[in-house]
KEKERO-662514 format. One line per field, with one value per atom (N, C-alpha, C): residue in three letters; atom name; x, y, z. Coordinates in Angstrom, 1 decimal. Each point is the difference from the previous one (the first is absolute). Layout:
BEGIN
resn ALA; ...
name CA; ...
c1 X; ...
c2 Y; ...
c3 Z; ...
END
This chain:
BEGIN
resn UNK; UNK; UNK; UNK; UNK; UNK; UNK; UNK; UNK; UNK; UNK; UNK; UNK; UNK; UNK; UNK; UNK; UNK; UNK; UNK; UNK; UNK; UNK; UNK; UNK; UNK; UNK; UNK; UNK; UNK; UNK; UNK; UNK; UNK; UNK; UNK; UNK; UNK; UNK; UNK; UNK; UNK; UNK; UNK; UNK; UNK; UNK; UNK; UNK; UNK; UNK; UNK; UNK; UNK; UNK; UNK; UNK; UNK; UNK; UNK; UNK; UNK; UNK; UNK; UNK; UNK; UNK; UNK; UNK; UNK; UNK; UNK; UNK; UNK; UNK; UNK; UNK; UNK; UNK; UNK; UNK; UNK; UNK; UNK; UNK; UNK; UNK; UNK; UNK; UNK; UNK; UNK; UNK; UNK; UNK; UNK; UNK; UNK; UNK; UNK; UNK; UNK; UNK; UNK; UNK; UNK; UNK; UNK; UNK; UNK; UNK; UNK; UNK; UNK; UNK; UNK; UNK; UNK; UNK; UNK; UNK; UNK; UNK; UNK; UNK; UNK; UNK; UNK; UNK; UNK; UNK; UNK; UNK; UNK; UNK; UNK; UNK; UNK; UNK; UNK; UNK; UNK; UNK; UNK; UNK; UNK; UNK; UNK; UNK; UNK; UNK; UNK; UNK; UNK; UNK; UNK; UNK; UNK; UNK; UNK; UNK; UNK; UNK; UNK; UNK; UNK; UNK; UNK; UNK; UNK; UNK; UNK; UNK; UNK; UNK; UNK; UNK; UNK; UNK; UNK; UNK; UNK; UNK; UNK; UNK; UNK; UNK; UNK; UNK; UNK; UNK; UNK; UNK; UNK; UNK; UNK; UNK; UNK; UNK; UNK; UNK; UNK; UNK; UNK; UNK; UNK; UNK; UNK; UNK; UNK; UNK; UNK; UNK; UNK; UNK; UNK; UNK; UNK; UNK; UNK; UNK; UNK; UNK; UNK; UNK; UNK; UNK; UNK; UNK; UNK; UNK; UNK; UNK; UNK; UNK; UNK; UNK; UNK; UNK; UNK; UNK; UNK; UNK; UNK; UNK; UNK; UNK; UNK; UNK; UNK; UNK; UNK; UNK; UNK; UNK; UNK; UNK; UNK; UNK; UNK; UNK; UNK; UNK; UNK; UNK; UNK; UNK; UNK; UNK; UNK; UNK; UNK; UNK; UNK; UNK; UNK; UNK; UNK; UNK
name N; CA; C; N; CA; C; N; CA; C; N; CA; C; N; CA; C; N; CA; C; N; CA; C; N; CA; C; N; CA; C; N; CA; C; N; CA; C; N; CA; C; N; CA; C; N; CA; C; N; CA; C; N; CA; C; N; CA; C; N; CA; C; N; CA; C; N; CA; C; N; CA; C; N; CA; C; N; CA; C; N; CA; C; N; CA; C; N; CA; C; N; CA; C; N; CA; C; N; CA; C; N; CA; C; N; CA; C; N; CA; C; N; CA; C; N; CA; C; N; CA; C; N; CA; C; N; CA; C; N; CA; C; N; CA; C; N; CA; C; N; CA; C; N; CA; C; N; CA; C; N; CA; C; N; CA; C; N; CA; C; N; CA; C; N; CA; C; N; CA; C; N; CA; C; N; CA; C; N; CA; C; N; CA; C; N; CA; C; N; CA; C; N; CA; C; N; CA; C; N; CA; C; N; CA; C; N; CA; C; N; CA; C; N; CA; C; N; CA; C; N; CA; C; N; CA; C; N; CA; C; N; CA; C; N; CA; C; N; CA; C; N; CA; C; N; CA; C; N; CA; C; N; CA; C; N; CA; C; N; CA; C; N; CA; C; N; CA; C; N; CA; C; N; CA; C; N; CA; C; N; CA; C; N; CA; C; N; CA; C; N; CA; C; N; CA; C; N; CA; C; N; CA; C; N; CA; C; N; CA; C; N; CA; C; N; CA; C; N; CA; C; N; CA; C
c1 17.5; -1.3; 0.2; -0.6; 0.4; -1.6; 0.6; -0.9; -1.5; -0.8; -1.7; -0.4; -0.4; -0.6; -1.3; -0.9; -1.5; -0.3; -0.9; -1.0; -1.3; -0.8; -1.3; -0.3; -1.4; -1.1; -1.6; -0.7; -1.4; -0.6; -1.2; -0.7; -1.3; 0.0; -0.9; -0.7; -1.3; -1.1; 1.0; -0.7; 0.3; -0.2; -1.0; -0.1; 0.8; 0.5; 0.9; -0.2; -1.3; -0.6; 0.4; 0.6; 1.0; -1.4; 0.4; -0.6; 0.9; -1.1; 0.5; 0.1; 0.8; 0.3; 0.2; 0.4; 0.6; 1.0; 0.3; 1.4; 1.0; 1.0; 1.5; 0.9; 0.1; 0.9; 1.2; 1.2; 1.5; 0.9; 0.5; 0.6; 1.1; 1.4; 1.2; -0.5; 0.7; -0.5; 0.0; -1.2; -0.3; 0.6; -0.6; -0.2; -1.3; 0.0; -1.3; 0.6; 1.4; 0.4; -0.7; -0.4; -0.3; 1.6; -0.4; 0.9; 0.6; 0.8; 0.4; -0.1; -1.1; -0.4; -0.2; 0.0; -0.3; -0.8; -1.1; -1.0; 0.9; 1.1; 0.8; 0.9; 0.8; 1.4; 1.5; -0.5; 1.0; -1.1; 0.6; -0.6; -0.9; -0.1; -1.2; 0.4; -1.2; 0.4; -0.5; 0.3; -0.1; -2.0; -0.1; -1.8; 0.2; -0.5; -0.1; -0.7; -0.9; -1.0; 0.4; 0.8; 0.6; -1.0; -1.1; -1.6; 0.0; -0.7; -0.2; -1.4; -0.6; -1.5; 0.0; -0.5; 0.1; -1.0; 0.7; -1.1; -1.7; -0.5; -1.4; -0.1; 0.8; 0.3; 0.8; 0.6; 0.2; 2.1; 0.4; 1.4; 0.6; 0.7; 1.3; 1.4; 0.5; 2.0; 0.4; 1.2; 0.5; 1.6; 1.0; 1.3; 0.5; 1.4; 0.7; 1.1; 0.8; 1.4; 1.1; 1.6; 0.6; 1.0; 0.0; 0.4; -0.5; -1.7; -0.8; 0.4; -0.2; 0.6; 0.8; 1.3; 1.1; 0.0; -0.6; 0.1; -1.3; -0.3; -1.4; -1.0; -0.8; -0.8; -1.6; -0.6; -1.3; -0.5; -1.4; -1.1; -1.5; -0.9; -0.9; -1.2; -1.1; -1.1; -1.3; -0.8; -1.3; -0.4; -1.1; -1.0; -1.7; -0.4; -1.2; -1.1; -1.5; -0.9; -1.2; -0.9; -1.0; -1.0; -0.7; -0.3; 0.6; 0.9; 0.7; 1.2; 0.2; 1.2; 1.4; 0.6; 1.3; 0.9; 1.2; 1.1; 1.3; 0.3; 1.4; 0.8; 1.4; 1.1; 1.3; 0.9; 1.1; 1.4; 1.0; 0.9; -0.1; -0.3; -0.4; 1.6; 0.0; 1.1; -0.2
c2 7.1; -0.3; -1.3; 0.1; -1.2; -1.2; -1.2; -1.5; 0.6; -0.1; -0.1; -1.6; -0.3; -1.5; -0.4; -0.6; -0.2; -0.1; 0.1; -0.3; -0.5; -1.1; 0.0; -1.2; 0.0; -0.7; -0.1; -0.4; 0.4; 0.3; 0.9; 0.6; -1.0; -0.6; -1.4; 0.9; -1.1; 0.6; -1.5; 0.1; -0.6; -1.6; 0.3; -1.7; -0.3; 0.8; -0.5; 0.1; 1.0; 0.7; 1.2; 0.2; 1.6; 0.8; 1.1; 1.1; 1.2; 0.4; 0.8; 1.3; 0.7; 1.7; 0.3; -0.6; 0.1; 0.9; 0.6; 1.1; -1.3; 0.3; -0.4; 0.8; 0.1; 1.3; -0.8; 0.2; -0.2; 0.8; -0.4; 0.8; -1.1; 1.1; -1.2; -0.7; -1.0; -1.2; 0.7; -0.4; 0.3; 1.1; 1.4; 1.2; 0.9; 1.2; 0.6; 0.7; 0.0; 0.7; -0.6; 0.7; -0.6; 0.1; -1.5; -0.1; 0.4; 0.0; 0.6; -0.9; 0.1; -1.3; 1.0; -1.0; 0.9; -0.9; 0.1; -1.0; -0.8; 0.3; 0.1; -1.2; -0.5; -0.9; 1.2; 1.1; 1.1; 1.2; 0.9; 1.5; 0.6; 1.2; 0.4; 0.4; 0.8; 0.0; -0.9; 0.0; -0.7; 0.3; -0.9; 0.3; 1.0; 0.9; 1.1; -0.7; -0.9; -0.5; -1.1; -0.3; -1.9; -0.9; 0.2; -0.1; -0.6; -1.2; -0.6; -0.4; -0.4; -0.7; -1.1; -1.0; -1.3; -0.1; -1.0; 0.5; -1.0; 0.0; -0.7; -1.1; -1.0; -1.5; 0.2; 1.0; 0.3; 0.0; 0.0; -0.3; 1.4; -0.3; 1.7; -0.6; 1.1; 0.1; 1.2; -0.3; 1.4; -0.3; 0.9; 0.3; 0.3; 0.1; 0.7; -0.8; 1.9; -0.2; -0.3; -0.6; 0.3; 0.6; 0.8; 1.5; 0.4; -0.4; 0.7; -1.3; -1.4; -1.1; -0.5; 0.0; -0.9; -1.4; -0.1; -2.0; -0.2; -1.1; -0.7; 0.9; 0.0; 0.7; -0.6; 0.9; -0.6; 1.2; -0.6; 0.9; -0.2; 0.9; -0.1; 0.3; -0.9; 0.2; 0.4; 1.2; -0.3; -0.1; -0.3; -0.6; 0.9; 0.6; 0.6; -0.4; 0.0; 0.5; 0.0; 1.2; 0.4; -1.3; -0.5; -1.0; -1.5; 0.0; -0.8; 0.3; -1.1; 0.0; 0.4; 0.6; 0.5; -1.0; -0.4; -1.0; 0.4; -0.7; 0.6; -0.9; 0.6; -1.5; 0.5; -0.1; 0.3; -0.9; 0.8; -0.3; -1.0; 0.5; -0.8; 0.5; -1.3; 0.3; -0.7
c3 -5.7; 0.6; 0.8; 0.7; 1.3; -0.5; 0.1; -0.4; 1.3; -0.5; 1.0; -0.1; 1.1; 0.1; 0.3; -0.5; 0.1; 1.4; 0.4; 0.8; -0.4; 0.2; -0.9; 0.7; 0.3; 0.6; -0.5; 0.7; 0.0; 1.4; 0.0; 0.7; 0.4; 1.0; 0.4; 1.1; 0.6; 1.1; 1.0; 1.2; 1.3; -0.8; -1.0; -0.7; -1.0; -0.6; -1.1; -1.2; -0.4; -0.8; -0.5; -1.1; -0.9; 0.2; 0.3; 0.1; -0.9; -1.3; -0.4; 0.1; -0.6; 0.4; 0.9; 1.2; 1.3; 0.5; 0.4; 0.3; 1.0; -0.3; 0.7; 0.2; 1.5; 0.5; 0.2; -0.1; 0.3; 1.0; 0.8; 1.1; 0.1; 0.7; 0.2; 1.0; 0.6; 0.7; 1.4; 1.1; 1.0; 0.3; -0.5; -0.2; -0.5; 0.3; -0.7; -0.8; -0.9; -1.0; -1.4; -0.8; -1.6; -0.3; -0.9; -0.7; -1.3; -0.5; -1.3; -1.3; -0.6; -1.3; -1.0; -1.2; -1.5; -0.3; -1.4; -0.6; -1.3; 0.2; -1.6; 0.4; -0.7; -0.2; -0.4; -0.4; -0.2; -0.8; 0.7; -0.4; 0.7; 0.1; 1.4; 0.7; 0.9; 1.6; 1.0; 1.1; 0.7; 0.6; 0.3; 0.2; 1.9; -0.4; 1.3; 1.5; -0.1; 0.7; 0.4; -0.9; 0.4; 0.2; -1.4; 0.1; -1.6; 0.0; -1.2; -0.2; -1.1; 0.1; -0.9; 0.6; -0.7; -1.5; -0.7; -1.2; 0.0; -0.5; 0.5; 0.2; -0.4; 0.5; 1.3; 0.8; 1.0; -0.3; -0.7; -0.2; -0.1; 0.9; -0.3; 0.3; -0.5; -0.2; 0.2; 0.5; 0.3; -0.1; -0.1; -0.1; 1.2; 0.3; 1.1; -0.7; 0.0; -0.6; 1.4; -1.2; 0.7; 1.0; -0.9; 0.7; 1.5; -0.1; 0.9; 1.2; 0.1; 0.6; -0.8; 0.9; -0.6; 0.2; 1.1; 0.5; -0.1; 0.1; -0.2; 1.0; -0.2; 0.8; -0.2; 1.8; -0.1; 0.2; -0.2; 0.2; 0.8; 0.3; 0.5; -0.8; 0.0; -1.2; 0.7; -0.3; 0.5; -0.9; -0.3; -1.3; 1.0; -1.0; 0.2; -0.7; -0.1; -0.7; 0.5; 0.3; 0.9; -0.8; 1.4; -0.6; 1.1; 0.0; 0.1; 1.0; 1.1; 1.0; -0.6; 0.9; -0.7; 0.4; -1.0; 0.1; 0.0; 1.2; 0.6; -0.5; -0.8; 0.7; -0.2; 0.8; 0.7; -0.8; -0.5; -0.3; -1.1; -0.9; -1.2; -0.9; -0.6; -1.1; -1.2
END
């Protein structure tokens, strides 16, 4: 089994206020492909949607093995929740 490496943040408004249960989409970097993440540190499949939801303090994690990226890699985040402006940000590592 190939090492997976975190990803993890929190889900903020334009002010800087956690919004909880938020969705976070993942795509490889400046692309509309979803990217390939698991919710796990090992075991599982990979999440089909490349679709996560933050937990009610607004915090989520995610995996990407290495197998799937061999070199460092970025990513692209939307951050959603009806309600509320969506948050873009580009090449995050």
């Amino acid at each position: 089994m190939s090492p997976r490496y975190s990803f993890q943040g929190t889900h903020r408004d334009e002010f800087g206020n956690s919004i909880g249960s938020g969705t976070v989409e993942v795509f490889n970097i400046r692309t509309p492909t979803i990217a390939t993440i698991y919710t796990a540190y090992s075991g599982g499949s990979a999440v089909t949607s490349a679709q996560i939801t933050a937990d009610a303090n607004g915090r989520w994690q995610f995996y990407v093995s290495d197998s799937d990226y061999p070199f460092v890699s970025q990513f692209d985040l939307v951050m959603k929740k009806t309600g509320y402006s969506t948050q873009s940000y580009t090449a995050v590592r």
